[in-house]
C-alpha positions as CSV (number, residue, x, y, z in Angstrom):
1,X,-60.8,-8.7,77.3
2,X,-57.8,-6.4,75.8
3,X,-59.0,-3.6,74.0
4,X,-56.5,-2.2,71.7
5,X,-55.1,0.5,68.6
6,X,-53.9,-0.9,65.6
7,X,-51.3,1.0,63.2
8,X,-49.7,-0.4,60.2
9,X,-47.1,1.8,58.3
10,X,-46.0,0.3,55.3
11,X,-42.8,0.8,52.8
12,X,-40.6,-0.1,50.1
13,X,-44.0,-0.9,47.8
14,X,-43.4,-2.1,45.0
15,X,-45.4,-5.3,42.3
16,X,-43.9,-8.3,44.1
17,X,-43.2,-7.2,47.7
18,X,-43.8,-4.6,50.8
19,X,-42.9,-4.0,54.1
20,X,-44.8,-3.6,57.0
21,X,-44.4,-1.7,60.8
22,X,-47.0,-2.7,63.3
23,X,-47.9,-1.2,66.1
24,X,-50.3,-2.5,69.0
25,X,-50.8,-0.3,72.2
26,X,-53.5,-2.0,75.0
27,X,-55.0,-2.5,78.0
28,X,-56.9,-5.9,79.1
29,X,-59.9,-5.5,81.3
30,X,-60.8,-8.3,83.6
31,X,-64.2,-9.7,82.7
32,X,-64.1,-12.9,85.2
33,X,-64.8,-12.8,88.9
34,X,-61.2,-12.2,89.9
35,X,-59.5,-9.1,88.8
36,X,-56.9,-9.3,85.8
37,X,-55.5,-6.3,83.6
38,X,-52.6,-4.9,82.7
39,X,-51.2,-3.1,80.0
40,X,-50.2,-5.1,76.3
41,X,-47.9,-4.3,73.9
42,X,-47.1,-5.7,70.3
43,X,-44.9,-4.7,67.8
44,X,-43.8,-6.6,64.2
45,X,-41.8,-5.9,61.1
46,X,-43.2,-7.8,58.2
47,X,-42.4,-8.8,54.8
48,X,-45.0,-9.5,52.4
49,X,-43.9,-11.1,49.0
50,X,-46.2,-11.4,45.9
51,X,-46.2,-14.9,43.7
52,X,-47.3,-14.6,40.2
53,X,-49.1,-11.0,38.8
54,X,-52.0,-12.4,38.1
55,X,-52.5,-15.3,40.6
56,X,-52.7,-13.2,43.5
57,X,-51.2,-15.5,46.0
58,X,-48.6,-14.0,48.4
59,X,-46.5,-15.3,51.2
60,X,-45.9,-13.0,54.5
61,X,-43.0,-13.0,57.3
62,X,-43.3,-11.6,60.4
63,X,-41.0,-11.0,63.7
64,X,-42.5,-9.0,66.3
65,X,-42.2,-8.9,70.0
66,X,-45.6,-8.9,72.3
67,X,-45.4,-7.7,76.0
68,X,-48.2,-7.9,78.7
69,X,-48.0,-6.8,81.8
70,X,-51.5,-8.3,84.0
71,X,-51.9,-8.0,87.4
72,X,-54.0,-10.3,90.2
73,X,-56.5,-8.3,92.1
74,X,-58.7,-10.5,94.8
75,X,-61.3,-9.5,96.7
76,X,-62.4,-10.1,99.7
77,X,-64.9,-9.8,101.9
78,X,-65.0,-9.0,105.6
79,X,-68.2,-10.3,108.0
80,X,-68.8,-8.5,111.5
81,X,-69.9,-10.5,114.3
C-alpha cells in the first residue's frame, strides 16, 4: 500500500494553457504475508491546453519519471526439537 505527498506547482497561466511540476515522494508498506516496501518516487512536467472558452474541454501532456525502490523480506520460522 504506498502512502504518499502530492505537490503540484503550476506556471505560465494563462486563458488557453498552463503548466504543471509534480512532485510525488513515498513509501509502500507491505500489507500481504511476505514483506514488500520501499521507497517511491514520481515526478512530471505537464502541459494542459484549453479548447474553446466556453466549452470547457481541455487536452493534457505529461512526461514524468516514476522510481520505486521495494525490497523482499521473508520470514521464517525456526522449530526446536
Amino acid at each position: 500500500m504506498p502512502i504518499f505527498a502530492d505537490a503540484s506547482y503550476s506556471f505560465g497561466v494563462s486563458r488557453t494553457r498552463t503548466f504543471f511540476i509534480n512532485l510525488k515522494p513515498g513509501y509502500s508498506i507491505s500489507v500481504e504475508s511476505v514483506d514488500h516496501s520501499g521507497v517511491k518516487l514520481e515526478t512530471a512536467i505537464s502541459h494542459e491546453l484549453r479548447v474553446g472558452r466556453r466549452s470547457g474541454l481541455s487536452y493534457g501532456f505529461a512526461l514524468g519519471y516514476n522510481y520505486q525502490e521495494l525490497n523482499n523480506v521473508e520470514q521464517t520460522e525456526l522449530e526446536h526439537i
